[in-house]
DOTOR-111537 format. One record per residue: residue number from 1; residue in one letter; chain; y, x, z of N, C-alpha, C in turn. Coordinates in steps of 0.2 Angstrom, whole numbers, plus 2048, in hexadecimal, padded with zeros to 3 digits. Example, Ala and Ser with C-alpha at 12.3 -4.5 7.8 and 13.67 -1.06 7.14 Angstrom:
  pos  code  unit   nv   nu   nw  cav  cau  caw   cv   cu   cw
    1     a     A  7E4  842  827  7EA  83E  827  7F0  842  827
    2     s     A  7F5  840  823  7FB  844  824  800  840  827
END
This chain:
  pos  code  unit   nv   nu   nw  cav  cau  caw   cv   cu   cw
    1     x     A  1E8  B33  B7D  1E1  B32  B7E  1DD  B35  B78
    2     x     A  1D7  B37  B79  1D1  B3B  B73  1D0  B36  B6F
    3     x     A  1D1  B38  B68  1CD  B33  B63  1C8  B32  B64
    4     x     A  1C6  B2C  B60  1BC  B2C  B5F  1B9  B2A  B5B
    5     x     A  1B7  B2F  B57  1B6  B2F  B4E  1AF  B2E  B4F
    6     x     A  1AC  B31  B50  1A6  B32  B4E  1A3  B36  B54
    7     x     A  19D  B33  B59  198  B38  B5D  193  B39  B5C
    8     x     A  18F  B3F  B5E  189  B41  B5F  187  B45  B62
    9     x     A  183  B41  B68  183  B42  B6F  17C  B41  B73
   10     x     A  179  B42  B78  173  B41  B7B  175  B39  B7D
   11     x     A  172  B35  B7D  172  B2E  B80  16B  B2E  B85
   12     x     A  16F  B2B  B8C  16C  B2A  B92  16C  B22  B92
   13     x     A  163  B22  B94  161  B1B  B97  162  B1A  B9C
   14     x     A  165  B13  B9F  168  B10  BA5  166  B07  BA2
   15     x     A  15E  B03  BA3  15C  AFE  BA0  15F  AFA  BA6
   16     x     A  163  AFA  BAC  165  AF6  BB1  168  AF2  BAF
   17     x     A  16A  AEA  BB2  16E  AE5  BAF  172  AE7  BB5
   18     x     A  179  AE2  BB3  17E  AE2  BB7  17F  AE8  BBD
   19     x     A  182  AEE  BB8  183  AF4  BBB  18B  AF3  BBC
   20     x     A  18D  AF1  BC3  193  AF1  BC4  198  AF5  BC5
   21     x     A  19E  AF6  BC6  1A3  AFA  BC6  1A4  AFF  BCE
   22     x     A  1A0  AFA  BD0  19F  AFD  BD8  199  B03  BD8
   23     x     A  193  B01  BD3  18E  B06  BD2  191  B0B  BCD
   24     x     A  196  B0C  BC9  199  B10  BC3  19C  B15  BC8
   25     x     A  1A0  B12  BCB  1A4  B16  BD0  1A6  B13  BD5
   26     x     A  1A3  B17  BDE  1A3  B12  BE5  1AC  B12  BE8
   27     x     A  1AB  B0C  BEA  1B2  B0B  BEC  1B6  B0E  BF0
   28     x     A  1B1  B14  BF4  1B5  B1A  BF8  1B9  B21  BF2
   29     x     A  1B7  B20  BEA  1B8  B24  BE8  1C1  B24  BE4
   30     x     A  1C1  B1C  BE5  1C9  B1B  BE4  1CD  B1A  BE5
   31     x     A  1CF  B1F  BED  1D6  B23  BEE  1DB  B27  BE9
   32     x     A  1D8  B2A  BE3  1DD  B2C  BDE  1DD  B29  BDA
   33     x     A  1E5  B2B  BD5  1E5  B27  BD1  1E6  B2B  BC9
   34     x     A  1E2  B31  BCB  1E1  B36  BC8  1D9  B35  BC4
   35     x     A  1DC  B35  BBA  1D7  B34  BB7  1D0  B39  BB8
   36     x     A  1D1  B40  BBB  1CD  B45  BBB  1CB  B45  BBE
   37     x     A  1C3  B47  BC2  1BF  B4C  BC7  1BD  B44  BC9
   38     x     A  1BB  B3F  BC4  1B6  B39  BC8  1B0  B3A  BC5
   39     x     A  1AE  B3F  BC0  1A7  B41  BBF  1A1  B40  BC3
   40     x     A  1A7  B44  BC8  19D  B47  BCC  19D  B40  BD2
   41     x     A  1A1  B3C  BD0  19F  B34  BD5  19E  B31  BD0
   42     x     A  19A  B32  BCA  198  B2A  BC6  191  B2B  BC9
   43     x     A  192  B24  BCA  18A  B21  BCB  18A  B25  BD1
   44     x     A  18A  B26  BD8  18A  B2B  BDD  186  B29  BE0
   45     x     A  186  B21  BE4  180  B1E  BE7  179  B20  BE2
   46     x     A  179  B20  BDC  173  B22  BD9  16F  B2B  BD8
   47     x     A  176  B2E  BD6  174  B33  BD5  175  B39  BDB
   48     x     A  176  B36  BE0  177  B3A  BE8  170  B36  BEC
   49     x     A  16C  B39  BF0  16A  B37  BF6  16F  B36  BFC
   50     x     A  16B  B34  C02  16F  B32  C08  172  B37  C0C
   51     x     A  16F  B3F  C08  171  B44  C0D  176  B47  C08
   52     x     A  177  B45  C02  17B  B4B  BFE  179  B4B  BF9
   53     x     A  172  B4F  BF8  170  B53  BF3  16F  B4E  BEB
   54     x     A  16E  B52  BE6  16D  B4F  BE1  167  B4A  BE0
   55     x     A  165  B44  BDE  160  B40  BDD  15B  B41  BD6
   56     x     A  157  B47  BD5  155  B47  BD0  151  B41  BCC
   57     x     A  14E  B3D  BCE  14E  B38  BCA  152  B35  BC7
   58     x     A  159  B34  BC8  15F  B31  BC3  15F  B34  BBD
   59     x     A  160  B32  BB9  160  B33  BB2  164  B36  BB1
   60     x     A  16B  B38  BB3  171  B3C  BB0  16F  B41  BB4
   61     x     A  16A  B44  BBA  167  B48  BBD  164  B4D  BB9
   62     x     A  162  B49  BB5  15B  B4C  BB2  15C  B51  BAC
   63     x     A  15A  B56  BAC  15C  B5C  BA7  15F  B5A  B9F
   64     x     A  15B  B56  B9D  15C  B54  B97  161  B4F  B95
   65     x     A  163  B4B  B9B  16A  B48  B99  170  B4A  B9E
   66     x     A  16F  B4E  BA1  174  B53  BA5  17C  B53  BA0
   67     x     A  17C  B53  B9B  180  B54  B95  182  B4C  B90
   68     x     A  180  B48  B94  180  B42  B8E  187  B3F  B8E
   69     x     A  188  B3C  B88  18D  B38  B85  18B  B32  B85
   70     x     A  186  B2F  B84  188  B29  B84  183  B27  B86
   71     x     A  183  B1D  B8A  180  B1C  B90  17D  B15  B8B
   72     x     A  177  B16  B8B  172  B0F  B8A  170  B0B  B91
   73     x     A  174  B04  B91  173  B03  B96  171  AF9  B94
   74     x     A  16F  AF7  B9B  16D  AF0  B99  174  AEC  B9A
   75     x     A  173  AE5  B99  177  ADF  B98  17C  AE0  B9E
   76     x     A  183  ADD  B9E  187  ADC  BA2  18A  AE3  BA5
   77     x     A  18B  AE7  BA1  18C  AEE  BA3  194  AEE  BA5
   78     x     A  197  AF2  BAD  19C  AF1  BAF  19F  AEC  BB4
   79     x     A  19A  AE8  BB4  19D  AE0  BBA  1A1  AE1  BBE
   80     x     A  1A3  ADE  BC2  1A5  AE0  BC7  1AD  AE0  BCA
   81     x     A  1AF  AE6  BCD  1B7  AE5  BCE  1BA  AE7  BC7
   82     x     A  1C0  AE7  BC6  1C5  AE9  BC1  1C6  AF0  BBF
   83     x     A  1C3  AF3  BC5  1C5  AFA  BC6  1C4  B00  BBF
   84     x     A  1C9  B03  BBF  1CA  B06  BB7  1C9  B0E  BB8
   85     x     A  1C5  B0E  BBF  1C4  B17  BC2  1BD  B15  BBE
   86     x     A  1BA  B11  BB9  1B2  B0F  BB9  1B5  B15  BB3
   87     x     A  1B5  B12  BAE  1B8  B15  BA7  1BA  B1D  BA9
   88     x     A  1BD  B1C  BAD  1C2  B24  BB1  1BC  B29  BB1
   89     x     A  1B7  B27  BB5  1B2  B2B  BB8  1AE  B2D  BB4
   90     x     A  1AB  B27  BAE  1A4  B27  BA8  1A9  B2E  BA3
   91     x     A  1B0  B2D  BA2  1B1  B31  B9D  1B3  B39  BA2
   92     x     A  1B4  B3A  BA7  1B3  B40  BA9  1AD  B44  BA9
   93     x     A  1A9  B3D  BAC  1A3  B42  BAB  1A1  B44  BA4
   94     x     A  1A2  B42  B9E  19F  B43  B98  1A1  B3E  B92
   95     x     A  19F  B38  B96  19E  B30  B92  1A0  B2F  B8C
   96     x     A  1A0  B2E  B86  1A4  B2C  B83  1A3  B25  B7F
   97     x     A  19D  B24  B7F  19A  B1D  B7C  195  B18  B82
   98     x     A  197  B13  B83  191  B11  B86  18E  B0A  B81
   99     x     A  188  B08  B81  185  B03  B7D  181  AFE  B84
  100     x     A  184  AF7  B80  17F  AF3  B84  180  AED  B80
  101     x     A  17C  AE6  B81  17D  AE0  B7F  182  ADE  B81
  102     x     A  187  ADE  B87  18B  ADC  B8A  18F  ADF  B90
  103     x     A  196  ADF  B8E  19A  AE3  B95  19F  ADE  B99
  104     x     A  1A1  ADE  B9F  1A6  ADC  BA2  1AB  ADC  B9D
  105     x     A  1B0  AD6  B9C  1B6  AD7  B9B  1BB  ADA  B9B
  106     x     A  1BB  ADC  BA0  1C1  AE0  BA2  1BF  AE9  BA2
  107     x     A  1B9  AEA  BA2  1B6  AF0  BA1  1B6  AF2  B9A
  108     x     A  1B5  AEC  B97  1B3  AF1  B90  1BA  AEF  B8C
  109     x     A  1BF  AEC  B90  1C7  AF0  B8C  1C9  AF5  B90
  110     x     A  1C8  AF6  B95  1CA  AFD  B98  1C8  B03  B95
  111     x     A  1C1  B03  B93  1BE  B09  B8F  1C2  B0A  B89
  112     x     A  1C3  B05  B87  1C7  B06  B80  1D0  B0A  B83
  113     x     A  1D2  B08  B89  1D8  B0C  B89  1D7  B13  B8B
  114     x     A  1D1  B15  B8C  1CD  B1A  B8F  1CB  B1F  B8B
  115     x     A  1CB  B1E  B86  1C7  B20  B80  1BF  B22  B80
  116     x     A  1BD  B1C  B84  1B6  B1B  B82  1B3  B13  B7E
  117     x     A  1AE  B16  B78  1AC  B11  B77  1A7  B0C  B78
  118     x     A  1A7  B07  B7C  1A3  B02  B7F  1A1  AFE  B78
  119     x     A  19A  AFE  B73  196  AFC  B70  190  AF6  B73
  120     x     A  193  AF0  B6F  18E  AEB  B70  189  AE9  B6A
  121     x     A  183  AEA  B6E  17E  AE7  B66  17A  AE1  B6A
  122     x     A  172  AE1  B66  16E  ADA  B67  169  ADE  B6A
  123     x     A  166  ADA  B70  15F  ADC  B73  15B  AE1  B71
  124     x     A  157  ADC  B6A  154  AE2  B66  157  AE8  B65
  125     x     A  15C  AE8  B63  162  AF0  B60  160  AF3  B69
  126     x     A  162  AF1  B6C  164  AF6  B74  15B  AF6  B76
  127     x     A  157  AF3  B76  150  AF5  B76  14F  AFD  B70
  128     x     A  152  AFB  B6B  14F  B02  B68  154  B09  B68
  129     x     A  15A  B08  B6A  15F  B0B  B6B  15C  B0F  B74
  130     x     A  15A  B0A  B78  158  B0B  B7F  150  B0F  B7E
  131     x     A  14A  B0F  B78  146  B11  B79  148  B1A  B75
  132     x     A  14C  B1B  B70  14E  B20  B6E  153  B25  B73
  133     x     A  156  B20  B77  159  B26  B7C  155  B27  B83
  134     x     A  150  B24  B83  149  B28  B88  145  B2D  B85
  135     x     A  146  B30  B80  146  B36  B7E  147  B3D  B80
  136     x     A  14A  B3B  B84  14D  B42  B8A  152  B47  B81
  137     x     A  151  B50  B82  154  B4F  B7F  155  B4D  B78
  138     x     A  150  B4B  B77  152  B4A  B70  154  B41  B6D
  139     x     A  157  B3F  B74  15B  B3B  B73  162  B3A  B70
  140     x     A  162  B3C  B6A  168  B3D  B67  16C  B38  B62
  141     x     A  171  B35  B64  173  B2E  B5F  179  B32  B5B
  142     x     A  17D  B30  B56  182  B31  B54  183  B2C  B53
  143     x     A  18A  B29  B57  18F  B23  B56  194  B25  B51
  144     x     A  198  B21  B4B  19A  B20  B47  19F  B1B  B47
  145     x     A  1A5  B1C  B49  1AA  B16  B4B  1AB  B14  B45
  146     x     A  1AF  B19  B3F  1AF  B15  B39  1AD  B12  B37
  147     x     A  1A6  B14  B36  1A2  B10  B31  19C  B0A  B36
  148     x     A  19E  B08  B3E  19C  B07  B41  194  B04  B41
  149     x     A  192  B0D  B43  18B  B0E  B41  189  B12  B48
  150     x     A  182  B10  B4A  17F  B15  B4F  17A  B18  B4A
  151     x     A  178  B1E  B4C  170  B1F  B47  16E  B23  B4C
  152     x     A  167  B20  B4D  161  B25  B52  160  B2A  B50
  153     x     A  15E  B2E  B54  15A  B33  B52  153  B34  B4C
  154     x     A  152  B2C  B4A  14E  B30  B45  14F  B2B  B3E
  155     x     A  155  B2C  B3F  15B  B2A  B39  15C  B21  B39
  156     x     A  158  B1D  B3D  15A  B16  B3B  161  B15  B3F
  157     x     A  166  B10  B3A  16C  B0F  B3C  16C  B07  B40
  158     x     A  173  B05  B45  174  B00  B46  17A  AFF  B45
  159     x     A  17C  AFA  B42  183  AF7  B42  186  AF4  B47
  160     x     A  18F  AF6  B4A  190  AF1  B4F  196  AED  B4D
  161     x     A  199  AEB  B51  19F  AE5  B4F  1A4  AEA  B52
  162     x     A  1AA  AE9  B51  1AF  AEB  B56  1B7  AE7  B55
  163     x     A  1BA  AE6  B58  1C0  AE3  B57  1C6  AE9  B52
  164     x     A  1C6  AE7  B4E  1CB  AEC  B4A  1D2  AEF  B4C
  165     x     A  1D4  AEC  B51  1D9  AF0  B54  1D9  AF5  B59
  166     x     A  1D1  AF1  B60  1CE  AF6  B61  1CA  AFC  B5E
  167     x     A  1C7  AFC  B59  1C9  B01  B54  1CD  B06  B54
  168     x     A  1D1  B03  B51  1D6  B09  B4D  1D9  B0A  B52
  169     x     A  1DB  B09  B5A  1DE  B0D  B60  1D8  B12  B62
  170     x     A  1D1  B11  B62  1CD  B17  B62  1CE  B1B  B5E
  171     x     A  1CC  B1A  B57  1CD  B20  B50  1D5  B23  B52
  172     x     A  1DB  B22  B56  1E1  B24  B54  1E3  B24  B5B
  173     x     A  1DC  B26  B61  1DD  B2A  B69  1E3  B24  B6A
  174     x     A  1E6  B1E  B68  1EA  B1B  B6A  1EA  B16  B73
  175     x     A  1EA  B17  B77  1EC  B14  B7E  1F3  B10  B7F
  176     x     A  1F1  B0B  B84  1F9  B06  B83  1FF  B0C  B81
  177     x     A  1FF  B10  B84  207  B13  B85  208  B15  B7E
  178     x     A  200  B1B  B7C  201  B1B  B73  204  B16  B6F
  179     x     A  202  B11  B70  203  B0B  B6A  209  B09  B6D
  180     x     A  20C  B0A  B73  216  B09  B74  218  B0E  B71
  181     x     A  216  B14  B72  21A  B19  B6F  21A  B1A  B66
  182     x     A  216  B14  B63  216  B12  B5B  21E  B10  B5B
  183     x     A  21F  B0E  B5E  221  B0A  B5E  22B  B0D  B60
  184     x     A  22A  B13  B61  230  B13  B66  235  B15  B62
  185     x     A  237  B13  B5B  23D  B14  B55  240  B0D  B55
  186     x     A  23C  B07  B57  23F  B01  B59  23F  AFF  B5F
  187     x     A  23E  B01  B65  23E  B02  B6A  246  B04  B6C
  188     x     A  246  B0A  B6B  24B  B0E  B6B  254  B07  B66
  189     x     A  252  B07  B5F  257  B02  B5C  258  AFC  B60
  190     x     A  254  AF9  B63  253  AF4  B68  259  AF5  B6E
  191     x     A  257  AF9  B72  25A  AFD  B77  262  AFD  B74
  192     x     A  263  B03  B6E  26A  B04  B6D  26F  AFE  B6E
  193     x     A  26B  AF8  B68  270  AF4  B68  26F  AEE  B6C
  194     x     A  26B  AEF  B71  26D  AEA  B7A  274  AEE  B7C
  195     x     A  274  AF4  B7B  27A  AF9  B7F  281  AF5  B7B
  196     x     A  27E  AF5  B74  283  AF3  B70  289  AED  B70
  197     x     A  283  AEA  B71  286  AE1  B70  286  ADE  B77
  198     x     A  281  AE2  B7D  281  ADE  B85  280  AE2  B89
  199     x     A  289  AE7  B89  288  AEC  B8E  287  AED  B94
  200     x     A  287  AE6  B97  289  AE5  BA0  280  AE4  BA1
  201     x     A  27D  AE5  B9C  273  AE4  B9E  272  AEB  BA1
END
């Protein structure tokens, strides 16, 4: 999994409440179980008309966030099914931060195995963080995992919370299997002496 130290990136406005996992990515798109090529289905009912073609009015349609990293969106971001093709699809397309007051539980520890950072702030914080990334392109944040700091484009900072374990598996790209294989010189010792002491296991 990609570390995530430090970004600086276009942020796209998405002020919707309860944008669920079926609106992330639709439930015809998860026949693979293939983390790649879910990009061009995020948000699909949004950014396709009924015949095909691109929706220019979508946001991520739109020239200036064509390219965007991180998604400012409203309250209850991810609802919905459990499905882990949401996270799959946002970070194929680009994704690497998203910010809201509030995520699905189960969304926003899947982005951490994903190596996206889902960021929670306070109203006020996501009204100005939301009205800085309506700046087309000069919507530009720089997230700072370490020092966990967002700074606008026109240098004001926000502070977030984050859980310190969660943490330190983004700074060190670590995903469940990473953080086993921390682990695999006692794993392995384990293993030898079950052979040792109870060989018929």
């Amino acid at each position: 999994m990609e570390k995530f130290t430090t970004l600086t990136g276009v942020a796209a406005p998405l002020p919707w409440v309860n944008i669920d996992t079926d609106m992330i990515i639709p439930k015809q798109f998860l026949k693979t179980i293939k983390r790649t090529g879910l990009g061009t289905a995020l948000f699909h009912e949004m950014r396709t008309k009924e015949d095909g073609s691109e929706n220019p009015d979508f946001i991520l349609n739109k020239p200036a966030y064509r390219d965007a990293q991180i998604l400012v969106v409203g309250d209850n971001f991810g609802c919905g099914s459990s499905r882990e093709h949401a996270p799959w699809a946002l970070l194929d397309f680009g994704i690497r931060c998203v910010i809201s007051t509030s995520f699905a539980d189960i969304f926003y520890n899947n982005c951490f195995k994903n190596g996206i950072l889902p960021i929670k702030v306070s109203e006020d914080e996501l009204e100005k963080l939301m009205d800085d990334a309506e700046r087309g392109s000069n919507a530009t944040l720089t997230v700072d995992l370490e020092a966990q700091e967002i700074k606008g484009p026109d240098g004001g900072a926000i502070s977030f919370e984050i859980d310190p374990h969660l943490k330190h598996c983004l700074l060190e790209g670590l995903d469940d299997i990473g953080q086993t294989m921390q682990r695999a010189d006692t794993i392995a010792s384990f293993e030898t002496k079950m052979e040792e002491t109870r060989p018929w296991v």
